[in-house]
Biopython code that builds the backbone (N, CA, C, O; Angstrom):
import numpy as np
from Bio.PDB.StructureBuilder import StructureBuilder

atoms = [
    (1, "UNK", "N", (-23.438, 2.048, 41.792)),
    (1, "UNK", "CA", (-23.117, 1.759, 40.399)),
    (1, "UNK", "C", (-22.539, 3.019, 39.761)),
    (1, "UNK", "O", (-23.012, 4.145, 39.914)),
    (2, "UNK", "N", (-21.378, 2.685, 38.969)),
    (2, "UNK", "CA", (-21.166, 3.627, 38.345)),
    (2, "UNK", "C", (-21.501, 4.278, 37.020)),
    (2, "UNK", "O", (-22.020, 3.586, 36.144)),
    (3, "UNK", "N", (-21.229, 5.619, 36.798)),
    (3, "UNK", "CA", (-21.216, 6.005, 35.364)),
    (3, "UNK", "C", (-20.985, 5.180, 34.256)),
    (3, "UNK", "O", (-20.610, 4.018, 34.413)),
    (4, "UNK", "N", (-21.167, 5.659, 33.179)),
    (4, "UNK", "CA", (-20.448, 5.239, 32.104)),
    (4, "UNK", "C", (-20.384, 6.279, 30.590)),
    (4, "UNK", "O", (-20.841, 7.422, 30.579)),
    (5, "UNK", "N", (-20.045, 5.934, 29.958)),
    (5, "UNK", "CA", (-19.610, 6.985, 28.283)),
    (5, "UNK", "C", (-20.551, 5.761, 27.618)),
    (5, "UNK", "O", (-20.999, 4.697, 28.047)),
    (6, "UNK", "N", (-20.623, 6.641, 26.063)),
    (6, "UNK", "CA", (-21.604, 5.982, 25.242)),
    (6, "UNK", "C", (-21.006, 7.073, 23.882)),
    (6, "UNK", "O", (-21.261, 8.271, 23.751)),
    (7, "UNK", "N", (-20.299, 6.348, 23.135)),
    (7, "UNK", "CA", (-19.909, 7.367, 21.837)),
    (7, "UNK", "C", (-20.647, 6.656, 20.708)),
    (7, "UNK", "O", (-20.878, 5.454, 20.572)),
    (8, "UNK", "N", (-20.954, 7.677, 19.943)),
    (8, "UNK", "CA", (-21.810, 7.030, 18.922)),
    (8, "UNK", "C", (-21.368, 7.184, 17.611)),
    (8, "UNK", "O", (-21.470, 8.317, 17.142)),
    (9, "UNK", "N", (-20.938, 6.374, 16.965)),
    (9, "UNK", "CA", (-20.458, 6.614, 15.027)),
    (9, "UNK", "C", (-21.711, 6.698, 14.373)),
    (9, "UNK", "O", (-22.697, 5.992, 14.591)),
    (10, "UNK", "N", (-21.595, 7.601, 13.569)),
    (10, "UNK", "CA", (-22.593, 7.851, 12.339)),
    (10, "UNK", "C", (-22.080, 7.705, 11.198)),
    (10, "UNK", "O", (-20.866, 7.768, 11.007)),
    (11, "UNK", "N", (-23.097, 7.451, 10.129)),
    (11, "UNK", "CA", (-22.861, 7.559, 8.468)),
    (11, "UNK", "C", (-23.852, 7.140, 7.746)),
    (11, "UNK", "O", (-24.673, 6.249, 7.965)),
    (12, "UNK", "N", (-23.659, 8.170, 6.464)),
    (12, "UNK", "CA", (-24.982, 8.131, 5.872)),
    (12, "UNK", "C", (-24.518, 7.317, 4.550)),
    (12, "UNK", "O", (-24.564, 7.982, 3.515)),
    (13, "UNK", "N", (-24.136, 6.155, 4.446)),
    (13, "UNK", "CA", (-23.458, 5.329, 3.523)),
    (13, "UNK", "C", (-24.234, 4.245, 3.330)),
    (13, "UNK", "O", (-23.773, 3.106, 3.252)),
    (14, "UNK", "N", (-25.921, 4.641, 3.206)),
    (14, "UNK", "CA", (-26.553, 3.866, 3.034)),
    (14, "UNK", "C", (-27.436, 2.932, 3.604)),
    (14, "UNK", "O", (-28.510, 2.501, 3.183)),
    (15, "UNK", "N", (-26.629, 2.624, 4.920)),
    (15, "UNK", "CA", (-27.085, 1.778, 5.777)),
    (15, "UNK", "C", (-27.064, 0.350, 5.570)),
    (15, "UNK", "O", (-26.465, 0.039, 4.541)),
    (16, "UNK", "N", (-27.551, -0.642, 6.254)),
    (16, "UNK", "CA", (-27.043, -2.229, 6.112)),
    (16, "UNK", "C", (-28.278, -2.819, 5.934)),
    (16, "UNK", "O", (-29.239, -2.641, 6.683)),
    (17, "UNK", "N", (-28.259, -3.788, 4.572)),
    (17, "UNK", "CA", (-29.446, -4.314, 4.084)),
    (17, "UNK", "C", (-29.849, -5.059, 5.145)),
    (17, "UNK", "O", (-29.003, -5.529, 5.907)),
    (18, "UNK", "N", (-31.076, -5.251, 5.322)),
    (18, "UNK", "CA", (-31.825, -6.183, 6.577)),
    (18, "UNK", "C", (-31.195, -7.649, 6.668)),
    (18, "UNK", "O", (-30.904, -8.246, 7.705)),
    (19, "UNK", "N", (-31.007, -8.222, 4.979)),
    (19, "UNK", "CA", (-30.688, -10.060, 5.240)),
    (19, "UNK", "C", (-29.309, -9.852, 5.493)),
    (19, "UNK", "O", (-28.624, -10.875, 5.457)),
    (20, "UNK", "N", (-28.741, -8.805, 5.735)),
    (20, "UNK", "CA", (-27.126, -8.710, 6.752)),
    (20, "UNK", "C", (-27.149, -8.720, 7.960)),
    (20, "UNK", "O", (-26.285, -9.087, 8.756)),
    (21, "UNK", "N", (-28.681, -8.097, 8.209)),
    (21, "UNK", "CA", (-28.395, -7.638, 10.028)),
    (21, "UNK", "C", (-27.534, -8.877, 10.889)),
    (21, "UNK", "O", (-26.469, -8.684, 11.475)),
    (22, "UNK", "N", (-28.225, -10.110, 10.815)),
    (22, "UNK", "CA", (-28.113, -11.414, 11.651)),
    (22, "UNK", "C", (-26.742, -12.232, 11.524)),
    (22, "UNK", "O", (-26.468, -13.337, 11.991)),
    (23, "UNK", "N", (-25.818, -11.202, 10.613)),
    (23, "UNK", "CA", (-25.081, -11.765, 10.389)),
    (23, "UNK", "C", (-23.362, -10.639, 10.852)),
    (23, "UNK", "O", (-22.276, -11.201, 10.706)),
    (24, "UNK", "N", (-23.389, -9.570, 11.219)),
    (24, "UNK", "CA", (-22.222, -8.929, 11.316)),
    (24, "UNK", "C", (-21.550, -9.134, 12.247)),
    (24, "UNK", "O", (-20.381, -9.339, 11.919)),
    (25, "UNK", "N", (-21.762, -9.186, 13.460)),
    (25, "UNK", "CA", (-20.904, -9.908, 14.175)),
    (25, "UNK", "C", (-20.081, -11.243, 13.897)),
    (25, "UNK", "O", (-19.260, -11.729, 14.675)),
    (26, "UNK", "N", (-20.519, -11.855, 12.396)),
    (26, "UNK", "CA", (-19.764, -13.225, 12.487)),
    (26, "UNK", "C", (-18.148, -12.558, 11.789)),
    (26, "UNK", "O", (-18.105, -11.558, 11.073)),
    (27, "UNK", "N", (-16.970, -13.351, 12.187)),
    (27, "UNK", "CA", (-15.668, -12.945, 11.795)),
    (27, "UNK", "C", (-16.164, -13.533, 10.242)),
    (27, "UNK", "O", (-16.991, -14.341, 9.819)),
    (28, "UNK", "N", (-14.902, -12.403, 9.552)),
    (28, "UNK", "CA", (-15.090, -12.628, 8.051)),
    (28, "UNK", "C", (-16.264, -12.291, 7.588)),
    (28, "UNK", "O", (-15.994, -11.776, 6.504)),
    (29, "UNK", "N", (-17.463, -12.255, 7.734)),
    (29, "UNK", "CA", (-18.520, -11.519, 6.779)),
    (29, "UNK", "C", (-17.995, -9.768, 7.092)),
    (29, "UNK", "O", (-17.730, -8.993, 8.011)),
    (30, "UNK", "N", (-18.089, -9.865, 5.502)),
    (30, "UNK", "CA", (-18.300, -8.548, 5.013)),
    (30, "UNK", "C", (-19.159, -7.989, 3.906)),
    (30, "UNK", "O", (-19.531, -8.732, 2.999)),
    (31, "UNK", "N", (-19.522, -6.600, 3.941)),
    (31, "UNK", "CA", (-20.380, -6.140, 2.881)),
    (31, "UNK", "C", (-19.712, -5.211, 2.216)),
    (31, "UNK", "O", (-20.284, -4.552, 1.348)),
    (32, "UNK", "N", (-18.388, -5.018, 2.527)),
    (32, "UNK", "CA", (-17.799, -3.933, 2.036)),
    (32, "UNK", "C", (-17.428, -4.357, 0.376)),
    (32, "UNK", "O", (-17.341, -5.541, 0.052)),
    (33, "UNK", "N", (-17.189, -3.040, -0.788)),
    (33, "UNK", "CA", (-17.394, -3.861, -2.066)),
    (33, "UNK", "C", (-16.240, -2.075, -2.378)),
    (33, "UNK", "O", (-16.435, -0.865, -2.267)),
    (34, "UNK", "N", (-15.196, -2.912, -2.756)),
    (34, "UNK", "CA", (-14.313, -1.530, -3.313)),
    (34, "UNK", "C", (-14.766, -2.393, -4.806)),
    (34, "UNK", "O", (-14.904, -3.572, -5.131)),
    (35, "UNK", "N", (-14.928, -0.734, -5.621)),
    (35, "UNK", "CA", (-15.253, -0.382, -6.839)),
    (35, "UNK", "C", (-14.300, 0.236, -7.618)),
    (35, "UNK", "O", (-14.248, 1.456, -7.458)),
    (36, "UNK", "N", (-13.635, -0.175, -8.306)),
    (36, "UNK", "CA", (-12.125, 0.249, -9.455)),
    (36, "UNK", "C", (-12.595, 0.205, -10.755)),
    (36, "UNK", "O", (-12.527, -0.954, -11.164)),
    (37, "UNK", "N", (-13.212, 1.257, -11.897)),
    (37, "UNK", "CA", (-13.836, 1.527, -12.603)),
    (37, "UNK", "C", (-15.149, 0.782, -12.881)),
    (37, "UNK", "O", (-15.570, 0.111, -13.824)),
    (38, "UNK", "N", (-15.503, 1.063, -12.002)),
    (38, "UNK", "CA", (-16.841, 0.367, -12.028)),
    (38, "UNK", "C", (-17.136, -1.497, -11.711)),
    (38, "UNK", "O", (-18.150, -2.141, -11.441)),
    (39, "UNK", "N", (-15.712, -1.857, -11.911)),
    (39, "UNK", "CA", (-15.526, -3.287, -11.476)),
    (39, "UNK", "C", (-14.888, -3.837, -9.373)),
    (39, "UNK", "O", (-14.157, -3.440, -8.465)),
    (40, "UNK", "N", (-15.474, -4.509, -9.585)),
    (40, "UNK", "CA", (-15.169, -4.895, -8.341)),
    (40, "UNK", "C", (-14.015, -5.255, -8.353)),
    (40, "UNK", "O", (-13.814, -6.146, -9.178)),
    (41, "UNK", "N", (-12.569, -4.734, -7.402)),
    (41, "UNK", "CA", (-11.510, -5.665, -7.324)),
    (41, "UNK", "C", (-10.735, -6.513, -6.519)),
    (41, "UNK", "O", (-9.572, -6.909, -6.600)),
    (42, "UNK", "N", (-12.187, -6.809, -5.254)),
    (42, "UNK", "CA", (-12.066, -8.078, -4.943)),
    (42, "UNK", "C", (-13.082, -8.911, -5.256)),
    (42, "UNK", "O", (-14.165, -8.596, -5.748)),
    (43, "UNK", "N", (-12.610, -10.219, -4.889)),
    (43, "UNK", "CA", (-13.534, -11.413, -5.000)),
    (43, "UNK", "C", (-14.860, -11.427, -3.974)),
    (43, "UNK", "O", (-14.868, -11.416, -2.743)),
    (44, "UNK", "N", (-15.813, -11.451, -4.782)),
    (44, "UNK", "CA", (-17.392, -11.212, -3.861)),
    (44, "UNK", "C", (-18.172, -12.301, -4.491)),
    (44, "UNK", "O", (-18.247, -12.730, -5.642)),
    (45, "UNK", "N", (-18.925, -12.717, -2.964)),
    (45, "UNK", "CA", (-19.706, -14.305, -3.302)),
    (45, "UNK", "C", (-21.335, -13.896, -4.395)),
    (45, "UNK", "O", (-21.599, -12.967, -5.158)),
    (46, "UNK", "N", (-21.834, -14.697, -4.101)),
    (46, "UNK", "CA", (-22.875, -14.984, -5.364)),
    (46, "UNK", "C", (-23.784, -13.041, -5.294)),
    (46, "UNK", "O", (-23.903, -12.232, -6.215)),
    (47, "UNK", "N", (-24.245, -12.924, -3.795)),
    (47, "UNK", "CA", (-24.928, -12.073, -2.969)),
    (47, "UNK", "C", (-24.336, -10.836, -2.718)),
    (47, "UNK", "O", (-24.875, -10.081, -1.908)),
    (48, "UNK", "N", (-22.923, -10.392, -3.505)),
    (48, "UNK", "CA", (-22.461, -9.453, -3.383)),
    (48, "UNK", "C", (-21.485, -9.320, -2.434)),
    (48, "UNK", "O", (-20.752, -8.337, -2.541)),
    (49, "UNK", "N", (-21.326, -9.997, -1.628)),
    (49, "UNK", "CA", (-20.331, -10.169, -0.336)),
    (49, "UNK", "C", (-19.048, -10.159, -0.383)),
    (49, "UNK", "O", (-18.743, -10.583, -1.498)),
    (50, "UNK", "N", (-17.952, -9.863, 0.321)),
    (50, "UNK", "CA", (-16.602, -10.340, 0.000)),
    (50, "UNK", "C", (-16.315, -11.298, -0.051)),
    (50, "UNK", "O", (-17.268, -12.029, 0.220)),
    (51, "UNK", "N", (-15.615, -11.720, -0.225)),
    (51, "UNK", "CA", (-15.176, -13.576, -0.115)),
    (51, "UNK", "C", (-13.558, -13.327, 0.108)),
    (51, "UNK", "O", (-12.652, -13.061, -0.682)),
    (52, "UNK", "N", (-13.605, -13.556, 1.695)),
    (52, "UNK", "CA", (-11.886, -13.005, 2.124)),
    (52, "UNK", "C", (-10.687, -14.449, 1.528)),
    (52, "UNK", "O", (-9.488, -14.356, 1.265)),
    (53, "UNK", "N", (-11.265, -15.241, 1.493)),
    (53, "UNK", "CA", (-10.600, -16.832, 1.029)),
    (53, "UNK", "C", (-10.390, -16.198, -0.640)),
    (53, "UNK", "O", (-9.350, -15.639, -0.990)),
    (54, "UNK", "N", (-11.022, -16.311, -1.125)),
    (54, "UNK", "CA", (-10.817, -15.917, -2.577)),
    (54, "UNK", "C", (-9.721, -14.945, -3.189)),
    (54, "UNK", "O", (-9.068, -15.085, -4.223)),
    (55, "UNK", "N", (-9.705, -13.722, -2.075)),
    (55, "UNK", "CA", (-9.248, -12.572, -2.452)),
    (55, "UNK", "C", (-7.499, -12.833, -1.937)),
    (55, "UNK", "O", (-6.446, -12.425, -2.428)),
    (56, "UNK", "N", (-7.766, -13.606, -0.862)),
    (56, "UNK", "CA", (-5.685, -14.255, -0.222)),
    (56, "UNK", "C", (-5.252, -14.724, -1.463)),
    (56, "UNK", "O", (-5.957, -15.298, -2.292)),
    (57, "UNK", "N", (-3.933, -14.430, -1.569)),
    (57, "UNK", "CA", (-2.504, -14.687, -2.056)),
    (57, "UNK", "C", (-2.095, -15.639, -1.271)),
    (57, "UNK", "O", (-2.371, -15.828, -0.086)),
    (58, "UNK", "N", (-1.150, -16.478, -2.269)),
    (58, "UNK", "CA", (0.090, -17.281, -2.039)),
    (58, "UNK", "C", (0.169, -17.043, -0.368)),
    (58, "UNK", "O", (-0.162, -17.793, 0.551)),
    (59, "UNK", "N", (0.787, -15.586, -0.361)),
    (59, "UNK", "CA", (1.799, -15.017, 1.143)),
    (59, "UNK", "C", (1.027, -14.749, 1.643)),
    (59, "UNK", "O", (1.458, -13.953, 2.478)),
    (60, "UNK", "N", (-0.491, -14.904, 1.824)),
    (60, "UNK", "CA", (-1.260, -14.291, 2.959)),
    (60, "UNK", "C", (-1.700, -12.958, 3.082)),
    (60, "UNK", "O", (-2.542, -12.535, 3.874)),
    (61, "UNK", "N", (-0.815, -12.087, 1.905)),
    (61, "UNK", "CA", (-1.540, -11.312, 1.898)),
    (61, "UNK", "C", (-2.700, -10.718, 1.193)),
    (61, "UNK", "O", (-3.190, -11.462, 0.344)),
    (62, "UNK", "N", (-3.321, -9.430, 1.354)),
    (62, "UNK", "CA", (-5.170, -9.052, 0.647)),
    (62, "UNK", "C", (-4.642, -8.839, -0.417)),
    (62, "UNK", "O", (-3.584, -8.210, -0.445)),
    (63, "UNK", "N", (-5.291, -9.350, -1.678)),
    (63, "UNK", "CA", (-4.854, -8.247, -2.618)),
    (63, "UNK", "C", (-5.415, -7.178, -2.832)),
    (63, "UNK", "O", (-6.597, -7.345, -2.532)),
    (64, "UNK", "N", (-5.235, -6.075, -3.211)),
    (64, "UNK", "CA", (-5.172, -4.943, -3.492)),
    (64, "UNK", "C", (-5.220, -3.979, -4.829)),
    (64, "UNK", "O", (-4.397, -4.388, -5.648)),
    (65, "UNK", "N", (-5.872, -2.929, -5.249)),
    (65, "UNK", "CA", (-6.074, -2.218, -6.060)),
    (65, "UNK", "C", (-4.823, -1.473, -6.476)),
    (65, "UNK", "O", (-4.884, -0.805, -7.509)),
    (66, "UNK", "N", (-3.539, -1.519, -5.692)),
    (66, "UNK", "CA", (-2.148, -1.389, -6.055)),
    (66, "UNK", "C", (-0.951, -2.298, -6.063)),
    (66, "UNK", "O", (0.066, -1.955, -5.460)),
    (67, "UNK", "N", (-1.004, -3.213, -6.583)),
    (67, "UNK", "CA", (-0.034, -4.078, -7.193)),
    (67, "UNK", "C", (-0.224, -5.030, -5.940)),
    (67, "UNK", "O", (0.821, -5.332, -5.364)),
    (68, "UNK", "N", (-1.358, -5.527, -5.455)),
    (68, "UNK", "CA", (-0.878, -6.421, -4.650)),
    (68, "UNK", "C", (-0.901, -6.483, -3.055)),
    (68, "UNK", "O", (-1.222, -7.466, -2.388)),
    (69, "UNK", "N", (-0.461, -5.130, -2.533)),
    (69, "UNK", "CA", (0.008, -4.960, -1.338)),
    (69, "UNK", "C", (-1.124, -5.104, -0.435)),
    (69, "UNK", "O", (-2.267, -4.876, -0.832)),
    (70, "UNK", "N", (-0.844, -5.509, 0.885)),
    (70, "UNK", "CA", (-2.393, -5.139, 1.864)),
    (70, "UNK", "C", (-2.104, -3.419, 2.505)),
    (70, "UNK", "O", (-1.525, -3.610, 3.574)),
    (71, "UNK", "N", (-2.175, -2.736, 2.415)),
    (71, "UNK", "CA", (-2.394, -1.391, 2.188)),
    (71, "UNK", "C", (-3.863, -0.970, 2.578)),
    (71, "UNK", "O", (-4.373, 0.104, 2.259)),
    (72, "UNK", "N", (-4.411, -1.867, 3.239)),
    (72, "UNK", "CA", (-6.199, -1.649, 3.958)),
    (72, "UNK", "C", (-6.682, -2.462, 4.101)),
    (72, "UNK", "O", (-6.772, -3.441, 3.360)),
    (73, "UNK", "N", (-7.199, -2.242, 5.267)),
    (73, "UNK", "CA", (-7.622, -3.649, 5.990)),
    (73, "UNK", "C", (-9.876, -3.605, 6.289)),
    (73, "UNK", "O", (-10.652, -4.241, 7.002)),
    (74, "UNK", "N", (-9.995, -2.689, 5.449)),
    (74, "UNK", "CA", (-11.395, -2.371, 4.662)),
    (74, "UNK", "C", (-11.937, -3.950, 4.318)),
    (74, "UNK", "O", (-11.316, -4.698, 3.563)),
    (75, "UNK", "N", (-12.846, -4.218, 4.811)),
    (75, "UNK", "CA", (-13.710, -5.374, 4.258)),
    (75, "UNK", "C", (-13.205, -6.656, 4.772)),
    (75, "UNK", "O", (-13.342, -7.513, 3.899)),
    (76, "UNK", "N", (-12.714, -7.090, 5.764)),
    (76, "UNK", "CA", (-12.532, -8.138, 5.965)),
    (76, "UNK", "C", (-12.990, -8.880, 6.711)),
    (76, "UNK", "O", (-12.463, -9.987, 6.820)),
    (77, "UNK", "N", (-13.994, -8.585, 7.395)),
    (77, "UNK", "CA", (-14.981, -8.470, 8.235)),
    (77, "UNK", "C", (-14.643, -8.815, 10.159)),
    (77, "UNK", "O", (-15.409, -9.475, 10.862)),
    (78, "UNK", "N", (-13.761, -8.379, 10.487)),
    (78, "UNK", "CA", (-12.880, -8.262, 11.679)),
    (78, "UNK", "C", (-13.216, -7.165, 12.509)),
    (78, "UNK", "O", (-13.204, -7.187, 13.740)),
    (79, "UNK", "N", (-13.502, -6.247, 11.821)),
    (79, "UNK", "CA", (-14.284, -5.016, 13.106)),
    (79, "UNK", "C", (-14.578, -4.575, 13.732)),
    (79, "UNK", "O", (-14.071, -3.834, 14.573)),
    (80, "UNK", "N", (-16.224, -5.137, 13.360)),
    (80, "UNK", "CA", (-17.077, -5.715, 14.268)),
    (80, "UNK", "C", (-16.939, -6.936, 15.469)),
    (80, "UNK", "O", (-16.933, -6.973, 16.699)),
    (81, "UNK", "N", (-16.870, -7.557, 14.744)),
    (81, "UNK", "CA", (-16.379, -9.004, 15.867)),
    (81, "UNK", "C", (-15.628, -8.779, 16.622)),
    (81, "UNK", "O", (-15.899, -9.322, 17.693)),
    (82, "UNK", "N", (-14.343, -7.956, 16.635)),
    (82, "UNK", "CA", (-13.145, -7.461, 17.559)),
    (82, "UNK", "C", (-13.637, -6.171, 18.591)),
    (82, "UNK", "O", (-13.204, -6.140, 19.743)),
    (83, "UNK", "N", (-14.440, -5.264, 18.158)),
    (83, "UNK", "CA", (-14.760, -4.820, 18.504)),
    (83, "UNK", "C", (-15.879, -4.636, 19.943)),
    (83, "UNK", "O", (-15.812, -3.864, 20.900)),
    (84, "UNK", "N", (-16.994, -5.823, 19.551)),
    (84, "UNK", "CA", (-17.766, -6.298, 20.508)),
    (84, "UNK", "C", (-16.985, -7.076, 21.357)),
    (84, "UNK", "O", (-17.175, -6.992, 22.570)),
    (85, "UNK", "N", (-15.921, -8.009, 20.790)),
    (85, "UNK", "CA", (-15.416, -8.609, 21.863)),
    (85, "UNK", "C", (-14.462, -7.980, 23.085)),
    (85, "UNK", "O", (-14.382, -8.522, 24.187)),
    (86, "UNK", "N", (-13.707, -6.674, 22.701)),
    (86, "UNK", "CA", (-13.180, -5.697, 23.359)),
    (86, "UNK", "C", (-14.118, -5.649, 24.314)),
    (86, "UNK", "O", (-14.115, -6.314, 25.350)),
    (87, "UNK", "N", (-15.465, -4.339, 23.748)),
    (87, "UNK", "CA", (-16.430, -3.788, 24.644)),
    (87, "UNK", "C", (-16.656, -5.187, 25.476)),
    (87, "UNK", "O", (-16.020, -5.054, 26.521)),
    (88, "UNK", "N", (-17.286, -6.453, 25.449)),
    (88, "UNK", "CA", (-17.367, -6.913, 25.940)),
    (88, "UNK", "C", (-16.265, -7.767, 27.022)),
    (88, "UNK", "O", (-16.613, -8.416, 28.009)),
    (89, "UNK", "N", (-15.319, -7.630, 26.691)),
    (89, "UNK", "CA", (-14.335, -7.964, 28.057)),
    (89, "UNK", "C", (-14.176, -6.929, 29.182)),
    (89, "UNK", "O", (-13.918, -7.232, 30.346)),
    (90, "UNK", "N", (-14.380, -5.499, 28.660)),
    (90, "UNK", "CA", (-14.159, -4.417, 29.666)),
    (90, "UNK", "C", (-15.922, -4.101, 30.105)),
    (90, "UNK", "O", (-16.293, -3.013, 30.544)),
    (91, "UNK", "N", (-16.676, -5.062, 29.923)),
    (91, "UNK", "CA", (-18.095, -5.086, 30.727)),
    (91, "UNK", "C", (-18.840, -4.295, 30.054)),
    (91, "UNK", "O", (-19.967, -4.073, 30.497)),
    (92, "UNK", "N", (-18.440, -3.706, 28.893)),
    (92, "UNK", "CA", (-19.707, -2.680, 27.839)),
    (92, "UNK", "C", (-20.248, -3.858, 27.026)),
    (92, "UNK", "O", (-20.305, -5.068, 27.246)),
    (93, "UNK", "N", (-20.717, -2.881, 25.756)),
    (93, "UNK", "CA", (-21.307, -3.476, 24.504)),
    (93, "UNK", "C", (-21.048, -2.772, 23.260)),
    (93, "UNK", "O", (-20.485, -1.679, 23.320)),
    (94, "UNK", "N", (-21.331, -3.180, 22.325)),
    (94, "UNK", "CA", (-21.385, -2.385, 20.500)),
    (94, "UNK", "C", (-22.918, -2.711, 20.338)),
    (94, "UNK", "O", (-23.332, -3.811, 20.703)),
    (95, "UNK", "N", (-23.872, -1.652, 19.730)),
    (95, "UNK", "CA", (-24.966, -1.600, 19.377)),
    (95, "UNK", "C", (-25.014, -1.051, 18.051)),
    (95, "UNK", "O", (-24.284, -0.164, 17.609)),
    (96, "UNK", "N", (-26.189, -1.819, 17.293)),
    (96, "UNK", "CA", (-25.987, -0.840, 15.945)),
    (96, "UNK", "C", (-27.578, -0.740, 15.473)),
    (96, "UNK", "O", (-28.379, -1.601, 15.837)),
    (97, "UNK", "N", (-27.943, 0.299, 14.693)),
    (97, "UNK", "CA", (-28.880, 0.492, 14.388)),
    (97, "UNK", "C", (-28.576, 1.574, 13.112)),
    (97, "UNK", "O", (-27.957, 2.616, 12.894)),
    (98, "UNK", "N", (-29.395, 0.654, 12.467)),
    (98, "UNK", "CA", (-29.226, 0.895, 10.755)),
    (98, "UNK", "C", (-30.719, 1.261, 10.118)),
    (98, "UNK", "O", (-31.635, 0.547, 10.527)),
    (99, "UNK", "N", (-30.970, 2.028, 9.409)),
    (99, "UNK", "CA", (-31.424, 2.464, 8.736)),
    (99, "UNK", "C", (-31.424, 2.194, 7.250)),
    (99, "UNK", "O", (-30.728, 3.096, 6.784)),
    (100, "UNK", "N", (-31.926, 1.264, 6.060)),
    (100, "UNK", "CA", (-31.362, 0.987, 5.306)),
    (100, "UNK", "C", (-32.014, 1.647, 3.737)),
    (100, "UNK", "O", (-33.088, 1.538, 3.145)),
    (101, "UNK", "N", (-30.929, 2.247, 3.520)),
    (101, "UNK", "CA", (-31.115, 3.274, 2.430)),
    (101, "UNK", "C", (-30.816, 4.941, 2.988)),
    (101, "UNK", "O", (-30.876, 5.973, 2.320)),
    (102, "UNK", "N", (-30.558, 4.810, 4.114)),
    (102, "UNK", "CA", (-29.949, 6.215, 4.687)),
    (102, "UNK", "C", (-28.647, 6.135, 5.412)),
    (102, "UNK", "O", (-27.639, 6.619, 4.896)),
    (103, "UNK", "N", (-28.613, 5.627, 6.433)),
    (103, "UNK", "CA", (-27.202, 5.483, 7.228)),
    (103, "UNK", "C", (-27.326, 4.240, 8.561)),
    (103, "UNK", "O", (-28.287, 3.578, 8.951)),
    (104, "UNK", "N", (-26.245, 4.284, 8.899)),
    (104, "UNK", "CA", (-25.662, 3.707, 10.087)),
    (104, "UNK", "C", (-25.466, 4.340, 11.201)),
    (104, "UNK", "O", (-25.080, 5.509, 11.176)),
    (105, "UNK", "N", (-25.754, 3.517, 12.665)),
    (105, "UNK", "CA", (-25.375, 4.582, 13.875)),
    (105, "UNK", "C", (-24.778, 3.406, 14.925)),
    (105, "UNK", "O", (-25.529, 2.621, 15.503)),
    (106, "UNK", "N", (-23.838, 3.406, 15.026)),
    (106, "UNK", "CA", (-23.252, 2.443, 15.921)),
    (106, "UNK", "C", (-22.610, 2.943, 17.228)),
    (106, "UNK", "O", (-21.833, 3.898, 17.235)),
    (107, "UNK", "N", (-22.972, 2.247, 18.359)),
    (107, "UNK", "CA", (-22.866, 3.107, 19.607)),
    (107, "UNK", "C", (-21.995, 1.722, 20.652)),
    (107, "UNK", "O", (-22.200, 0.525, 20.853)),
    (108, "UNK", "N", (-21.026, 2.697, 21.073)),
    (108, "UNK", "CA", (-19.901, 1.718, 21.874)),
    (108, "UNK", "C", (-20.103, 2.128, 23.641)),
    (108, "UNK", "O", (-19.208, 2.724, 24.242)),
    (109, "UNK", "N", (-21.004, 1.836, 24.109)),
    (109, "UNK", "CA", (-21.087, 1.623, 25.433)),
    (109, "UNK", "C", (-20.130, 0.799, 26.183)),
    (109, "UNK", "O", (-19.828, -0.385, 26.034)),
    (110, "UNK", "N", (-19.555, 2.031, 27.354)),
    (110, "UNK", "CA", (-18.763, 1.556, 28.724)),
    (110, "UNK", "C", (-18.799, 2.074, 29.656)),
    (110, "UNK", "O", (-18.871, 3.287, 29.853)),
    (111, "UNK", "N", (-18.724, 0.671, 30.861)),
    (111, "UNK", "CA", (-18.898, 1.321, 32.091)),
    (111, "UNK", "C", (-18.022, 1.842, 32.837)),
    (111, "UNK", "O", (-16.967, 1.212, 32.897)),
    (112, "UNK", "N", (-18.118, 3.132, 33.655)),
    (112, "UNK", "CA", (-17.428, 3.585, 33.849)),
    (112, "UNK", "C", (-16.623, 3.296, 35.427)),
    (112, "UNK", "O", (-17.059, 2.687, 36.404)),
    (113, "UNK", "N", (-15.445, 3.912, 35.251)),
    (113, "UNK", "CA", (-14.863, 2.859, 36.347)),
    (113, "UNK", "C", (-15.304, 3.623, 38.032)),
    (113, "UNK", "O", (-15.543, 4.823, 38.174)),
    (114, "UNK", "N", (-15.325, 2.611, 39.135)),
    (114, "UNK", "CA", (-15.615, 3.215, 40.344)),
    (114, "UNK", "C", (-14.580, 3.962, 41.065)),
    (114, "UNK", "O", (-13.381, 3.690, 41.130)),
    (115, "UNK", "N", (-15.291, 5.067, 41.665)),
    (115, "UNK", "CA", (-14.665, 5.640, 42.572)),
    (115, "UNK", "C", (-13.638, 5.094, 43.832)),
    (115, "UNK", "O", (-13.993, 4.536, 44.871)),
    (116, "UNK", "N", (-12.390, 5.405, 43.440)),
    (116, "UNK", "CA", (-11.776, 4.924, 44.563)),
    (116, "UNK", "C", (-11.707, 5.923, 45.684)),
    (116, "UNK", "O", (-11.295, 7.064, 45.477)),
    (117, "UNK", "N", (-12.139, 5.478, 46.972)),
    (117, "UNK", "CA", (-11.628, 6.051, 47.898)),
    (117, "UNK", "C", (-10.740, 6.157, 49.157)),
    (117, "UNK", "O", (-10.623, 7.234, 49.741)),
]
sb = StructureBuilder()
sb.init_structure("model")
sb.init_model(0)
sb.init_chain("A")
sb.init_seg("    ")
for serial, (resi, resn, name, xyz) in enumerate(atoms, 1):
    if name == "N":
        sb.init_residue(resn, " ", resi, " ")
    sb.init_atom(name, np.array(xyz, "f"), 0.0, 1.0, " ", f" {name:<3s}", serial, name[0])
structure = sb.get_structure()
């Protein structure tokens, strides 16, 4: 069996409330909440959440805190889900472990490839 790498992201941004845990891997949930004088300027459901349906335009695209444009792709809840599904086609995983009220530590495990000889 071979090796493998294990990189780990950190941040101390609070960490992820517990009634989120069971839910980040699903596409589209998000918790992300941009703040433009103190107002939110996207559309967020009852619970604080984004609401990516709400926040689309006409053309499909996000709106945005500058006239409109998608200019960041922050909060849409794609990430995660893309992310695990990567690690998981190349035989790793995404792990996360949160801390809530201090930070985040998310760790991208892969295996490493065999020795050819």
């Amino acid at each position: 069996m071979s090796d493998g790498v294990t990189i780990r992201i950190r941040d101390r941004g609070g960490g992820i409330h517990p009634r989120d845990k069971d839910r980040l891997f699903e596409c589209g949930f998000s918790t992300y909440a941009r703040e433009k004088n103190g107002l939110f300027s996207m559309t967020h459901d009852v619970e604080g959440r984004f609401d990516l349906l709400s926040t689309m335009n006409v053309g499909g695209n996000v709106a945005s805190d500058a006239g409109g444009q998608a200019d960041d792709l922050a909060g849409l809840g794609y990430g995660l889900p893309l992310s695990k599904a990567y690690a998981e086609f190349f035989d790793g995983r995404v792990e996360i472990q949160s801390l809530w009220g201090w930070g985040t530590d998310v760790y991208l495990k892969l295996k490493g490839l065999d020795r050819i000889e």
